[in-house]
N, C-alpha and C positions, 0 to 999 in steps of 0.2 A: 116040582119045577126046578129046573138047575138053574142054579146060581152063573150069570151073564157076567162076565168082565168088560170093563168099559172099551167102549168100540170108537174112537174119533171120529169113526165115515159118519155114527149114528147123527141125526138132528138135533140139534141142540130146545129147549123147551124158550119160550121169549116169557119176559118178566114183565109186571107193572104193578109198580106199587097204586094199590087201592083208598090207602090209608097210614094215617100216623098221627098219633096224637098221647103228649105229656099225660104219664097216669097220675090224678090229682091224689089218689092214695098211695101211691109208693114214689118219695119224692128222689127223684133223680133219674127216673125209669122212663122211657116211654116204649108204646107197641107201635109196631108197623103191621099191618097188613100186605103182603104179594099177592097175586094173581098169577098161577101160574099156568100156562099153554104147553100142553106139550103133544106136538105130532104123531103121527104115528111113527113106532120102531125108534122115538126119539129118546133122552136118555143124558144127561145131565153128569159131568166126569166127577168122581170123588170129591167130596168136599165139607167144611166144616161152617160153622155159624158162630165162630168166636166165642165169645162170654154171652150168648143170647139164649134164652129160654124157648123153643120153636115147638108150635104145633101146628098138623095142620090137615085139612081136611077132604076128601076126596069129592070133589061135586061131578063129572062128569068120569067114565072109564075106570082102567084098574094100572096101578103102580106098584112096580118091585121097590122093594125098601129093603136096604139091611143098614144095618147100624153097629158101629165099632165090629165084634166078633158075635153077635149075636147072628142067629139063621137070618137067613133072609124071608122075607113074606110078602106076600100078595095084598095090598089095601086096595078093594074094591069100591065103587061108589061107596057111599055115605060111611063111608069109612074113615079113622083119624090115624095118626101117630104122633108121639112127642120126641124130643132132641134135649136131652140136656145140654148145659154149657160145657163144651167142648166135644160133643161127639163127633166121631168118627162116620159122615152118611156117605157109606160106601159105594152103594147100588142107590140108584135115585133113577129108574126106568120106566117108558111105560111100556107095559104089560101087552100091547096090541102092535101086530103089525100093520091093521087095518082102520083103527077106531084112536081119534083121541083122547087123551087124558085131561083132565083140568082141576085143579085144585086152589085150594088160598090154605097160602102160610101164614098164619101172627109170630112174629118176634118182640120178645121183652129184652129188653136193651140198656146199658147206660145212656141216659141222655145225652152225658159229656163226648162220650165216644163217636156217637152218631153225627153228632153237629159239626166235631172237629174232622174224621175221617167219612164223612156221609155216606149214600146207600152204597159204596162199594163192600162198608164195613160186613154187611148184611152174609153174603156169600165167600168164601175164601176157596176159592180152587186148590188141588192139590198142586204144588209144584210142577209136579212134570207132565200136564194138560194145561197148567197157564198159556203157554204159546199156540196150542191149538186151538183156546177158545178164543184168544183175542183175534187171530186171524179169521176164526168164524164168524165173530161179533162186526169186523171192518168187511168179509166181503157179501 
């Protein structure tokens, strides 16, 4: 499968956090849980997850994933990947023109960071698609 570069026209995937809750074993931590939707031909612009631990899981259809300079790969349902702190997720696509994707992300987080810069913190766009997504998110 050839490696897709990010396309603005594509749909953008909609969020919702599922969950969040203080890990009473690692004190200053907590996880979040997303829900992620993504359309068909839809497709999420380059982006990073700050200082956060992320894994996450395929429940419906199949998502392109690359990460920093590794290949890129196909996660099919019941499929996972992880995100170290600071990766690079390149390619964040889904796989179908036809069928949606759906997955849940967990993030492990500082606590402090989250509270002070809340769920924006979660997502970081690459600079040069911030203004495409924000326009996307308003209209």
């Amino acid at each position: 499968m050839e490696e897709p570069t990010y396309d603005p026209g594509r749909p953008m995937a909609t969020t919702t956090i599922i969950y969040q809750h203080k890990l009473a074993n690692c004190p200053g931590r907590t996880i979040v849980g997303m829900l992620v939707k993504c359309p068909p031909n839809g497709a999420t612009p380059p982006h990073r997850h700050g200082g956060a631990s992320v894994s996450a899981y395929v429940i419906q259809g199949s998502v392109m994933c690359k990460m920093n300079d590794e290949p890129m790969r196909l996660v099919q349902q019941d499929g996972s990947w992880y995100e170290a702190p600071g990766c690079h997720h390149r390619i964040s696509a889904n796989a179908s023109e036809s069928e949606p994707a759906v997955f849940v992300v967990s993030f492990v987080l500082e606590t402090e960071l989250l509270e002070r810069e809340g769920p924006g913190v979660l997502v970081q766009i690459d600079e040069e698609y911030r203004e495409v997504v924000a326009g996307k998110r308003k209209g």
